[in-house]
C-alpha positions as CSV (number, residue, x, y, z in Angstrom):
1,X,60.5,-92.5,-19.8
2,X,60.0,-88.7,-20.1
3,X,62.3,-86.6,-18.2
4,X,59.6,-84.1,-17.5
5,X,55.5,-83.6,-18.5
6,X,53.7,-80.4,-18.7
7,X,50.6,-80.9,-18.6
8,X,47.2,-78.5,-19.4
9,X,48.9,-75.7,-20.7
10,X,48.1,-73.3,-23.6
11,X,50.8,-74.1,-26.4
12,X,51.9,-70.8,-28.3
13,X,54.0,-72.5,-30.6
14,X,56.3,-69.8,-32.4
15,X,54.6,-70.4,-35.5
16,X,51.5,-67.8,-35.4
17,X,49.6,-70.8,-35.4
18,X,46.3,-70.0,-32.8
19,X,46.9,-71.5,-29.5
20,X,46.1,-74.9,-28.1
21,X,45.8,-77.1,-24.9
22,X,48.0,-79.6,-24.8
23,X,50.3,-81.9,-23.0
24,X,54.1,-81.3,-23.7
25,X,56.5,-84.3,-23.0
26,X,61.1,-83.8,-22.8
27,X,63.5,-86.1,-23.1
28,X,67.2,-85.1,-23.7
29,X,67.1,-81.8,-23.7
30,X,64.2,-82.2,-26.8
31,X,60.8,-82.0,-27.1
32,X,59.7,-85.7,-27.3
33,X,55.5,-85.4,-27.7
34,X,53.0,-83.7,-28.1
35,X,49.4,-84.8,-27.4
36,X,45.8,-83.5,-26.2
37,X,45.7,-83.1,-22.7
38,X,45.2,-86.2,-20.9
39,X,46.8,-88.5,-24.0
40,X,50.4,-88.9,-23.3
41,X,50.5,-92.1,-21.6
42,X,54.2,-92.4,-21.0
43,X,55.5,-92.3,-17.2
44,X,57.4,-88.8,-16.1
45,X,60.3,-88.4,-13.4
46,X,58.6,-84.9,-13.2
47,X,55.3,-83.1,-13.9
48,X,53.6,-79.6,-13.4
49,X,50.0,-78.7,-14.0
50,X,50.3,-75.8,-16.3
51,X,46.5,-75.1,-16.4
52,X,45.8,-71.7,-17.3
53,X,49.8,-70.4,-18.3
54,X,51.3,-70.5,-21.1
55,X,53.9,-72.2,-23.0
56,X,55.7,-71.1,-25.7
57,X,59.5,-71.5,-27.1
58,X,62.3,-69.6,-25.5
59,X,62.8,-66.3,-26.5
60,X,66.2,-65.6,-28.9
61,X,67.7,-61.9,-28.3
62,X,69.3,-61.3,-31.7
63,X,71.6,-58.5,-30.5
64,X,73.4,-58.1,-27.0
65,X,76.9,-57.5,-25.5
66,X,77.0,-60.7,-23.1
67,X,80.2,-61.2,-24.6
68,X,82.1,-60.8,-21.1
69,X,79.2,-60.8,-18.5
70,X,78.8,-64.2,-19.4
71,X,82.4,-65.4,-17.3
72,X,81.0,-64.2,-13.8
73,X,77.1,-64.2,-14.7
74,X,76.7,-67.8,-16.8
75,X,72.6,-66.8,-16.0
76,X,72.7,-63.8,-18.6
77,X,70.7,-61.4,-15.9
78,X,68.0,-60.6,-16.1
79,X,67.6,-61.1,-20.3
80,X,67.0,-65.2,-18.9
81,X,64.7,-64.4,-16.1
82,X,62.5,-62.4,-18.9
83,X,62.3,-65.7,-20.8
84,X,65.8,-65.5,-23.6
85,X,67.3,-68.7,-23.5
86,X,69.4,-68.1,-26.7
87,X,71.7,-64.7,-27.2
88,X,73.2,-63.3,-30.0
89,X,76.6,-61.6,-29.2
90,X,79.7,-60.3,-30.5
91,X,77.8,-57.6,-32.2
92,X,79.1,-53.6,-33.6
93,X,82.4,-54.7,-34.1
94,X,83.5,-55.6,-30.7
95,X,84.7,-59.0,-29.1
96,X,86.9,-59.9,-26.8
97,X,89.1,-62.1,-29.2
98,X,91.1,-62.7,-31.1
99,X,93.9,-61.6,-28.3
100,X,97.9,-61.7,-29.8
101,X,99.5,-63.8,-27.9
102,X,102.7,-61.3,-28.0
103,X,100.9,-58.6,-26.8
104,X,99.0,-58.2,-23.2
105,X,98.9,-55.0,-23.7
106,X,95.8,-55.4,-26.2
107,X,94.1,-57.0,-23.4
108,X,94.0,-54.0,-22.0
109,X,93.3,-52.1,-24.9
110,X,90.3,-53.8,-25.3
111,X,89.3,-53.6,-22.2
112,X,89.3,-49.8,-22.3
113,X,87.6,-49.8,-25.3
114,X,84.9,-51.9,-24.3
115,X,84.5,-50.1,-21.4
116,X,84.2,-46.5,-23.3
117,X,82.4,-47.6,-26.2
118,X,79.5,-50.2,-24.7
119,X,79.4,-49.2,-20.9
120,X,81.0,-51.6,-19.4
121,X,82.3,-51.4,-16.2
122,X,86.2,-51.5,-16.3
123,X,86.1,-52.9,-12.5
124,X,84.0,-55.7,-14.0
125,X,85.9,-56.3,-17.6
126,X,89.5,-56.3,-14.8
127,X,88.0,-58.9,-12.0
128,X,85.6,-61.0,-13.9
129,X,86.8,-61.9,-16.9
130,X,90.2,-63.7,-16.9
131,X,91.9,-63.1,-20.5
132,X,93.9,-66.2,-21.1
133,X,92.7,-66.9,-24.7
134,X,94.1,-66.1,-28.3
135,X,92.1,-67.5,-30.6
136,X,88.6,-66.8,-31.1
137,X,88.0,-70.8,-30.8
138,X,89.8,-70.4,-27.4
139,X,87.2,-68.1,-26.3
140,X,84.4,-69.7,-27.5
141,X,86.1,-73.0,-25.6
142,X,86.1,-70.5,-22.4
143,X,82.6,-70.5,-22.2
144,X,81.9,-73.9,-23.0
145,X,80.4,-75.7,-20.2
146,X,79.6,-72.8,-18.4
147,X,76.6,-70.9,-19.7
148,X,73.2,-71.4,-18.1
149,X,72.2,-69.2,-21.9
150,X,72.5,-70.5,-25.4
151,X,74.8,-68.0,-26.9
152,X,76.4,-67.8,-30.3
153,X,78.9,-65.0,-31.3
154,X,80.4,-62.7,-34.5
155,X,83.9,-62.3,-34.6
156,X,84.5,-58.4,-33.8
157,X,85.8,-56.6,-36.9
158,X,87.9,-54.5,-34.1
159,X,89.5,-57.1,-32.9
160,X,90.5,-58.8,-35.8
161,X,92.5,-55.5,-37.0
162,X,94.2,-55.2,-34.0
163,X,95.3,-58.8,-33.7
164,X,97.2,-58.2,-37.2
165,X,98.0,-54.7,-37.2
166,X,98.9,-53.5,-33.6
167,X,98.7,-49.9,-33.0
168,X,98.5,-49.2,-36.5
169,X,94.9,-50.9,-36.7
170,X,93.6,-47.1,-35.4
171,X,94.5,-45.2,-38.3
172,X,96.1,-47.3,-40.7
173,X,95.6,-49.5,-43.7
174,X,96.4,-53.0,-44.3
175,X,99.1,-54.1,-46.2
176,X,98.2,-56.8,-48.8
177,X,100.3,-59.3,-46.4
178,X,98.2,-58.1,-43.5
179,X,94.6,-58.7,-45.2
180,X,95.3,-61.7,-46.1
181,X,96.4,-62.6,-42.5
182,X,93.1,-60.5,-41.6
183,X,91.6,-63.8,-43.8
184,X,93.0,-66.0,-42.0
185,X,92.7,-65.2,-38.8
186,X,88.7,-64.7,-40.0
187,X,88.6,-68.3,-41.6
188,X,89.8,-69.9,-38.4
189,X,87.6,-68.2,-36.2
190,X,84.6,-69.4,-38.6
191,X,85.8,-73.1,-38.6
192,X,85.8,-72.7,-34.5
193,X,82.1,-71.5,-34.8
194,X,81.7,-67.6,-35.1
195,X,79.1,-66.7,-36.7
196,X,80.6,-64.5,-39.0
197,X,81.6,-60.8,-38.9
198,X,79.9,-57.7,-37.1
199,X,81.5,-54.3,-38.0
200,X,81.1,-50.5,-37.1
201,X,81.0,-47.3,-39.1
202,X,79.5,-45.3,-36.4
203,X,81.2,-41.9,-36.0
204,X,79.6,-42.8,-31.9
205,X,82.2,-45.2,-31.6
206,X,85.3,-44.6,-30.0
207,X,87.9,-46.5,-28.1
208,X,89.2,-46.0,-24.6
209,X,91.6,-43.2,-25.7
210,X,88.7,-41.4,-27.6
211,X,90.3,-42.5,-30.9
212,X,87.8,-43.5,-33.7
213,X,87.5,-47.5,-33.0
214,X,90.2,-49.9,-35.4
215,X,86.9,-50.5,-37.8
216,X,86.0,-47.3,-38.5
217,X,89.3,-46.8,-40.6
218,X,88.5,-49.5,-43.0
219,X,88.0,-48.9,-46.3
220,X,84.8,-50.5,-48.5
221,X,87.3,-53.2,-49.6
222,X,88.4,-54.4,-46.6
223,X,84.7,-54.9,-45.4
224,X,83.9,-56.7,-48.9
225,X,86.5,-59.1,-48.5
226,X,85.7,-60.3,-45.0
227,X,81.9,-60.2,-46.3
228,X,82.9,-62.5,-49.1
229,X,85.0,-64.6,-46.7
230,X,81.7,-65.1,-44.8
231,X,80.1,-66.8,-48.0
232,X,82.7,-69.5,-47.7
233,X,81.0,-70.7,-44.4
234,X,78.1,-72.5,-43.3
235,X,75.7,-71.0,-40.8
236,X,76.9,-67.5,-41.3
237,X,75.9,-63.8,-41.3
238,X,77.1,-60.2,-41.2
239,X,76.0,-57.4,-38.4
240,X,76.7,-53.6,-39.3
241,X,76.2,-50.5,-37.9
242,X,77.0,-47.4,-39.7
243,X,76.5,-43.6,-38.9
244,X,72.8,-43.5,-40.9
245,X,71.6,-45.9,-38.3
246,X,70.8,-43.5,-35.3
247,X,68.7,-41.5,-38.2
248,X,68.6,-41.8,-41.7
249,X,71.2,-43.3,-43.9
250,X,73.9,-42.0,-46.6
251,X,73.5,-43.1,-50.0
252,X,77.1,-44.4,-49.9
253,X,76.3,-46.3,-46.6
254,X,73.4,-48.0,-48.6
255,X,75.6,-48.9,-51.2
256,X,78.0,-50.2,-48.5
257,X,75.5,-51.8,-46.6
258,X,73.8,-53.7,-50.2
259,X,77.6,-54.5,-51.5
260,X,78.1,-56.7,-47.9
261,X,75.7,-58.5,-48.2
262,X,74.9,-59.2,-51.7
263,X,78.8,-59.7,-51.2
264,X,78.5,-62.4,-48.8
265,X,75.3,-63.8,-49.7
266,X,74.1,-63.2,-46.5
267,X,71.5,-61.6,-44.3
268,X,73.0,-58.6,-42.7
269,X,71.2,-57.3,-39.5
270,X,71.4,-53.5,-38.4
271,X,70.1,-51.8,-34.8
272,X,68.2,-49.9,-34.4
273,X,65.8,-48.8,-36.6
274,X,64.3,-46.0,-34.4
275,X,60.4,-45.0,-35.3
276,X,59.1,-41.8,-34.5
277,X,55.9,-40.6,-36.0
278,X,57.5,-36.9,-36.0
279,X,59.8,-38.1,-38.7
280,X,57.5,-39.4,-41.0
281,X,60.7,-39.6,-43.2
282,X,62.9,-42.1,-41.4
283,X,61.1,-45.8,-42.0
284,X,61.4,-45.3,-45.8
285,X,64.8,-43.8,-45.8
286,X,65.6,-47.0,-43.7
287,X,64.1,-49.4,-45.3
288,X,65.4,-48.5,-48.9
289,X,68.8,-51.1,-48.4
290,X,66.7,-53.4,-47.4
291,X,64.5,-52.7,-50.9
292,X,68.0,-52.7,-53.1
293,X,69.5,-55.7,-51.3
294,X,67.1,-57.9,-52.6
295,X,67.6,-57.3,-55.8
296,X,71.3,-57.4,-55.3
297,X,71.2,-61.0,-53.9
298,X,71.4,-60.0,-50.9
299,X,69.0,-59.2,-47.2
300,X,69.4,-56.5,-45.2
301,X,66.8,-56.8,-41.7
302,X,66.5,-53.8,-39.5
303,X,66.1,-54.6,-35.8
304,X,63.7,-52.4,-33.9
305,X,62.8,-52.2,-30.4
306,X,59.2,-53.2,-29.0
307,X,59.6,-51.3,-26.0
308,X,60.8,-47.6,-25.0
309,X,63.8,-48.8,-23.1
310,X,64.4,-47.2,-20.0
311,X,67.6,-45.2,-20.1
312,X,68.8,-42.4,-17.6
313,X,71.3,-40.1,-18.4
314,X,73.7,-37.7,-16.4
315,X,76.0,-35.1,-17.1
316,X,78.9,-36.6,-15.1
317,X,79.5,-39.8,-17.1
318,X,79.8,-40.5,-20.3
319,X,76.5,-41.3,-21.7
320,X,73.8,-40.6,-24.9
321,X,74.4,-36.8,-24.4
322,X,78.2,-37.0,-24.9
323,X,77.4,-38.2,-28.8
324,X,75.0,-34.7,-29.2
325,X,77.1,-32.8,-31.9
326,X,79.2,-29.9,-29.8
327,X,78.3,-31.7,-26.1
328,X,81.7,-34.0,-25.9
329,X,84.5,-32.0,-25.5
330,X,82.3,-29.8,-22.8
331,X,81.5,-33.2,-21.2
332,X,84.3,-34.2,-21.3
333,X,86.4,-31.9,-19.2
334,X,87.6,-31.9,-15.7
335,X,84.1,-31.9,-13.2
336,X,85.2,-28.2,-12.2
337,X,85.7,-26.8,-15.7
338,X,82.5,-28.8,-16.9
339,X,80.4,-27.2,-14.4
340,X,81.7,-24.0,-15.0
341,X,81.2,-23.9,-18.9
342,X,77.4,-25.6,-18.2
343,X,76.8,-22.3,-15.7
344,X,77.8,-20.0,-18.9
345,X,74.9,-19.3,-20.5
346,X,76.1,-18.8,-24.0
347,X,77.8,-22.0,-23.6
348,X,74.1,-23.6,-22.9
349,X,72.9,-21.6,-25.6
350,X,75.0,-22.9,-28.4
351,X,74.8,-26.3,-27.0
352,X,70.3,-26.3,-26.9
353,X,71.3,-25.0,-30.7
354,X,73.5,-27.8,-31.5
355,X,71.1,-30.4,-29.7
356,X,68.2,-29.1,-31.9
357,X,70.1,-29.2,-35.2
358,X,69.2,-31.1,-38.0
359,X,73.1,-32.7,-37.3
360,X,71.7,-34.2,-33.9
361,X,69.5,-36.8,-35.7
362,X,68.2,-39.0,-33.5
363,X,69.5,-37.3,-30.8
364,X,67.1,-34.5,-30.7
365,X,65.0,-36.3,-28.4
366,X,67.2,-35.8,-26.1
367,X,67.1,-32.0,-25.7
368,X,63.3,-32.0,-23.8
369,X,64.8,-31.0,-20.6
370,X,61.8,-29.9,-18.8
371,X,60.6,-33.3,-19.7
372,X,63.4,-34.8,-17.8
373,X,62.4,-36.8,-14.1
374,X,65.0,-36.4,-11.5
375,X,66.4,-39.6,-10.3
376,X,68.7,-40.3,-7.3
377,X,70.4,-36.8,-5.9
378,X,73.7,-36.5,-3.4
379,X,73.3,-33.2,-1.8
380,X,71.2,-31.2,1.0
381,X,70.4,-28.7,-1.9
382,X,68.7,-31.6,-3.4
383,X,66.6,-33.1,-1.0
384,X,62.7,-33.5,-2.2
385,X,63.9,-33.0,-5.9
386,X,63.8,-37.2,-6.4
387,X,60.4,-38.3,-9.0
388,X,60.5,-34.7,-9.9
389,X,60.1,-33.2,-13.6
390,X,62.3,-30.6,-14.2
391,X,59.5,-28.1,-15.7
392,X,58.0,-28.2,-12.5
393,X,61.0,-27.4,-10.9
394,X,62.2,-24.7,-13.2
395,X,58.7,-23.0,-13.1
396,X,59.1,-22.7,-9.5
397,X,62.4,-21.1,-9.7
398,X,61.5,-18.9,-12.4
399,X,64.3,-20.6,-14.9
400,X,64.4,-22.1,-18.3
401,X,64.5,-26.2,-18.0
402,X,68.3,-26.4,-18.7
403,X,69.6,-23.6,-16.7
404,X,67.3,-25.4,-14.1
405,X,68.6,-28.8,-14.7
406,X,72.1,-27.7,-14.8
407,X,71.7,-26.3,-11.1
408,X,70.6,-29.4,-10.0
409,X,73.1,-31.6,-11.3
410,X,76.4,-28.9,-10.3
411,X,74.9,-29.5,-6.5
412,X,75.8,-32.6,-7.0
413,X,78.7,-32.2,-8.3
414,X,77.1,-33.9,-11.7
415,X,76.5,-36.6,-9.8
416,X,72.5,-36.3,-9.9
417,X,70.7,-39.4,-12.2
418,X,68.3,-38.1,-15.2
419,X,65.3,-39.9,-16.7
420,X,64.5,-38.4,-19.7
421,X,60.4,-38.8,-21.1
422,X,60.6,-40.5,-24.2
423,X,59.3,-38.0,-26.8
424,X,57.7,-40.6,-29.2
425,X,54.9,-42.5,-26.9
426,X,52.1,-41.4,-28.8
427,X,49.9,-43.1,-30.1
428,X,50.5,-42.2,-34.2
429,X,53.9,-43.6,-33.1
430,X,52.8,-47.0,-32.3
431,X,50.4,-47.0,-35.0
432,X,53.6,-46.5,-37.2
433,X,55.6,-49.2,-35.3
434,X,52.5,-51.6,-35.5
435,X,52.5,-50.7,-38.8
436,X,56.1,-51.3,-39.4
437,X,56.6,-54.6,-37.4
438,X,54.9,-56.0,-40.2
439,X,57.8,-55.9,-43.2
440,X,59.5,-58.9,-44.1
441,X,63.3,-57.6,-43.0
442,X,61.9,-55.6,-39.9
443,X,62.9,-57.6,-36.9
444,X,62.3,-57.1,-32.7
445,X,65.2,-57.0,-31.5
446,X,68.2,-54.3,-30.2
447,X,68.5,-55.0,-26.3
448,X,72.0,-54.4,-26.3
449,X,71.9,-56.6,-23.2
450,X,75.0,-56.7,-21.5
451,X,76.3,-53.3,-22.4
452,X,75.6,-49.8,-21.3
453,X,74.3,-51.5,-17.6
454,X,74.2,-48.1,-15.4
455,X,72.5,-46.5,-18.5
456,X,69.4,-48.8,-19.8
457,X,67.5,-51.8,-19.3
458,X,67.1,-53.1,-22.8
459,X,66.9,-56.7,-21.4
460,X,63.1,-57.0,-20.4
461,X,61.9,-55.8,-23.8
462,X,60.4,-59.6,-24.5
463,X,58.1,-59.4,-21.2
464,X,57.3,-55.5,-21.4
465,X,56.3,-56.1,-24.6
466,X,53.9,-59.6,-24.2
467,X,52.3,-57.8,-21.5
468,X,51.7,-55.0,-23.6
469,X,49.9,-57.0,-26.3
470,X,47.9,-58.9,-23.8
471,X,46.6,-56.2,-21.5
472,X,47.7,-52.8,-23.0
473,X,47.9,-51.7,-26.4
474,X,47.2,-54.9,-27.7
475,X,49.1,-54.0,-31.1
476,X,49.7,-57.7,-32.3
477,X,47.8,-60.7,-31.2
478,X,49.7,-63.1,-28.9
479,X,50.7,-65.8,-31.0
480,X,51.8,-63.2,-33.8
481,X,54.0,-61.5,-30.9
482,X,55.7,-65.5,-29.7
483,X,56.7,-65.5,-33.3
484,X,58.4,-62.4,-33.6
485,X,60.4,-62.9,-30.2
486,X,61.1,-66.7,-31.4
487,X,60.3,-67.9,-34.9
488,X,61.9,-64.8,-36.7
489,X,65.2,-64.3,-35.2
490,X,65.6,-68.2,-35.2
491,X,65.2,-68.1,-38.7
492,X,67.2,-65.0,-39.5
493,X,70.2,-67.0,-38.0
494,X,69.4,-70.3,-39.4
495,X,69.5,-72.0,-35.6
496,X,68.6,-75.5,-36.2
497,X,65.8,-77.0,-34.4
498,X,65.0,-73.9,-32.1
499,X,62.4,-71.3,-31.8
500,X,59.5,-73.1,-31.9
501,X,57.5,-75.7,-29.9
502,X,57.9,-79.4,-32.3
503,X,58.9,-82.6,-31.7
504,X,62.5,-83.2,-32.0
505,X,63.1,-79.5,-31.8
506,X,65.4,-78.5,-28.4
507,X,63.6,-77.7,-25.4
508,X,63.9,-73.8,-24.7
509,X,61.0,-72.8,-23.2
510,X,59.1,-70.6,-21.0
511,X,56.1,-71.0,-19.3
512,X,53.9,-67.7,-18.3
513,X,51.0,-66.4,-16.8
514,X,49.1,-64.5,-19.2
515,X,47.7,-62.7,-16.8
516,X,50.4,-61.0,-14.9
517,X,53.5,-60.8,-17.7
518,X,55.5,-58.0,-17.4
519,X,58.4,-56.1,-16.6
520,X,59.0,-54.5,-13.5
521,X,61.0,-51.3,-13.3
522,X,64.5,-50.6,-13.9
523,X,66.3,-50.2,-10.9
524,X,70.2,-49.5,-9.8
525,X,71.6,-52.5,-8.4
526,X,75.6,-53.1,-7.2
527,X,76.1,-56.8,-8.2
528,X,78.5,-56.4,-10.9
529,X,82.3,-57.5,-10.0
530,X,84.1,-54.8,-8.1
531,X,80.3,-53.5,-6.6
532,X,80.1,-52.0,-10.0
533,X,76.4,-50.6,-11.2
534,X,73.9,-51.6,-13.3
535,X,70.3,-51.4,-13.8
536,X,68.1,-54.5,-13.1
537,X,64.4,-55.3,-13.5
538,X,62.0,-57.7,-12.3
539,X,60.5,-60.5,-14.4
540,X,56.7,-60.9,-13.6
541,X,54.4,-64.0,-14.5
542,X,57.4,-65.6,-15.4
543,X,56.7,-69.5,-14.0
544,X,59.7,-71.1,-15.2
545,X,62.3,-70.7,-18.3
546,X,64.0,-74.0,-19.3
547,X,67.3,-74.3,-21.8
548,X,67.8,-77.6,-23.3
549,X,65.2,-79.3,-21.1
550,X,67.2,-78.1,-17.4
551,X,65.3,-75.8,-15.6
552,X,66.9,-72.6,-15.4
553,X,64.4,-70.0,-13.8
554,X,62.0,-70.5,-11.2
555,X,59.7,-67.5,-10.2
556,X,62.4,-65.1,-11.5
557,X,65.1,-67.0,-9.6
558,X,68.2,-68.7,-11.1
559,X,68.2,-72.6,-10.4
560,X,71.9,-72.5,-10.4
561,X,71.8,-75.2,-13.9
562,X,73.9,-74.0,-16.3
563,X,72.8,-76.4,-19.3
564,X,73.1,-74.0,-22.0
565,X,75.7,-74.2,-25.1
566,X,78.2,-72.3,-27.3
567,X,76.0,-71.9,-30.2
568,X,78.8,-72.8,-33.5
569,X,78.1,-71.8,-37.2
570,X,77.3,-75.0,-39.5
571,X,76.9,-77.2,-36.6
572,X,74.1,-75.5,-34.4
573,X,73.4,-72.9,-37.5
574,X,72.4,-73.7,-41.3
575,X,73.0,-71.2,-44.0
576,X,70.5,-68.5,-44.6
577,X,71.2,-67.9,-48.0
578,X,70.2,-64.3,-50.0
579,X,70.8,-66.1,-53.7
């Protein structure tokens, strides 16, 4: 007997194969048969009539922070409710384990950190998350059981230098004795099922005390010896992220970037490969290790966003404009003295002059601050100002956008919430990302769901972006879209028997209405623990999202089921080999 029969519906199978009607049979947690509509004979315990949606396999997210979300949200909101049923985390370097078992105080450590360097809320990391793990095996045995996601996870390059060297991992070098214990502690963590190792570079990245995070000290050799220690492993990969990423890259982080993975002989993923048709220059300057590690053995896959990803900004927390060359330290003082030092205006000159620098990279795009929309506002001063753009406002007032901005935000004591206009939704720029989408190691992907959650809603990318192709740009056709949200990121990680709609395969799926996918917009919600902030977004034309067979979304509402799995390297993963 089948467990459940869906019946009549349009099969996108995650192949790029043209859709089909058929009739989709589970048992297990698998996808038992397939047949024409009307042919499977066998009785159900359950059926829907799925005439006129669609069904296609569950989406795979191939780079978020869910690392600690996860313990008080086993639902992975809202990236499940928008159709991911399997999440790649432990990415950029950072993990929650390894923990020494000597030292609490690196709980806390890493709690900072995680809270400066990927947004997350301290109040949440401090009440939701209970720390009693050492071993990276220990953590991944935390979540077991739990998870209503399938979710596999690197081991954080971070973490592993602070479990061996202490302090000293921010600054120092290892001692021979302490790379090999590096090894070790590496090799175990691979045997327990990590994936294999994600690193940083970024100059961006810094820890709770504003220190350049324990990765960033490492030296090429360390990062080719835990790159060849991946090689020793089934299932495995490498994640990076260097400086070059936000723009254009070094020539000696190409040669880094080539070295680790021809090293490893291993795909090595990178976010986010940003495409702008006002850099005509960036794609190929990006795309040149991926080029060189072929021929070195190895595979280097950019991840790119589908989607502009909603983001706000505001000059009273740390956000995007604190990495703007020059803005940091005057961002970064007391609210008085930070308001003060905005209201000088050759302090805002030299700051527009930084942000517009070549130095700025990516960043640039930020500095359009008469394209800025006023969000949520404290004070009387500001009443009305809400939905407003801040040329408008600064025309009125008969001041540049900045100055104008500025004013706004010190009557709220910095408090006010900015929506900057992306720069880069013209149409030569999604001809270049249509255009783009197409290489062999360009990948969707880059959600960094689960991280920076007052900032941006990368989460909803997967229906913001089907909706697009069925009803707005229409820049891939629908099955070609399934595949890249599926197929391809299944693949990249070698996940056995996921990511497409076959018999025998596991049954992660989600069932849509083609006529109403989308992504509703990002709003502020207080769920997080400790009433902490984040921004949320309703999943539209989502029917239902099933992991392993269980139902797990209903309408965009959590079932409760928690049926996913800790995803393990060699058992749930086969090697993707470069050689």
């Amino acid at each position: 007997m089948l467990d459940h029969l869906i019946k009549g519906a349009t099969v996108v199978d995650g192949t790029g194969a043209p859709a089909r009607a058929a009739d989709v049979g589970l048992r297990d947690g698998r996808i038992a048969v397939i047949g024409a509509p009307g042919t499977l004979t066998e009785e159900a315990r359950t059926t829907e009539d799925a005439t006129g949606l669609v069904l296609c396999p569950g989406f795979v997210d191939p780079h978020t922070h869910y690392d600690a979300q996860l313990f008080w949200d086993p639902y992975a909101t809202p990236s499940m409710n928008h159709g991911v049923t399997t999440v790649a985390g432990g990415n950029c370097g950072f993990t929650l384990a390894p923990l020494h078992p000597d030292r609490p105080e690196d709980a806390d450590y890493t709690r900072r950190m995680m809270s400066k360097v990927e947004g997350m809320a301290l109040k949440a990391l401090e009440e939701g998350v209970d720390w009693t793990w050492s071993g990276f095996g220990q953590y991944l045995d935390a979540l077991e059981g739990r998870i209503a996601v399938n979710a596999g996870f690197m081991v954080g390059h971070c973490a592993l230098r602070r479990h061996v060297m202490g302090a000293d991992a921010v600054g120092g070098q290892p001692t021979p004795e302490q790379m090999q214990q590096m090894l070790d502690l590496f090799h175990d963590a691979m045997n327990a099922g990590a994936w294999g190792l994600s690193t940083t570079q970024s100059a961006t990245h810094s820890d709770g005390d504003g220190a350049p995070v324990a990765s960033r000290h490492a030296k090429p050799a360390e990062l080719l010896a835990l790159s060849k220690a991946v090689s020793e492993h089934e299932g495995t990969q490498l994640e990076a992220i260097v400086a070059g990423c936000l723009d254009q890259f070094a020539d000696e982080e190409i040669d880094l970037l080539v070295e680790m993975s021809a090293a490893a002989g291993r795909p090595l993923n990178w976010n986010v490969l940003t495409i702008d048709a006002a850099v005509p220059e960036r794609v190929p300057r990006q795309l040149v290790p991926s080029e060189r590690a072929r021929k070195a053995g190895g595979r280097i896959v950019a991840l790119t966003m589908p989607i502009l990803t909603p983001m706000n900004m505001s000059l009273g927390t740390f956000c995007a404009l604190n990495l703007i060359p020059g803005w940091g330290e005057i961002l970064g003082l007391p609210v008085p003295e930070r308001i003060a030092k905005l209201r000088d205006s050759g302090v805002r000159a030299q700051m527009l002059r930084r942000a517009d620098s070549k130095e700025a990279g990516v960043f640039r795009r930020l500095a359009h601050f008469g394209r800025y929309v006023i969000g949520d506002t404290y004070s009387k001063e500001n009443e009305g100002l809400s939905g407003r753009v801040v040329n408008d406002i600064a025309a009125e007032r008969g001041q540049d956008p900045f100055h104008c901005l500025v004013e706004i935000c010190a009557n709220d004591d910095l408090r006010t919430v900015l929506w900057p206009m992306p720069t880069d939704n013209d149409q030569a720029s999604w001809a270049l990302r249509a255009e783009t989408w197409q290489h062999e190691d360009v990948m969707l992907g880059g959600s960094d769901a689960g991280a920076h959650l007052d900032r941006m809603c990368g989460a909803p990318y997967t229906t913001r972006f089907l909706g697009d192709c069925l009803r707005g740009r229409k820049l891939v056709p629908l099955e070609q879209a399934v595949k890249m949200l599926t197929d391809d990121p299944a693949q990249l990680f070698g996940l056995r028997e996921r990511g497409r709609i076959a018999e025998g395969f596991h049954a992660d799926l989600v069932l849509f209405d083609p006529d109403r996918i989308e992504a509703g917009p990002a709003t502020l919600v207080h769920d997080l623990p400790g009433d902490s902030p984040r921004l949320d977004a309703r999943a539209i034309g989502i029917v239902s999202v099933r992991v392993n067979g269980v139902e797990t979304i209903r309408d965009d509402q959590v079932t409760g089921a928690i049926p996913g799995i800790v995803l393990r390297s060699g058992r749930d993963t086969r090697t993707v080999s470069t050689r």
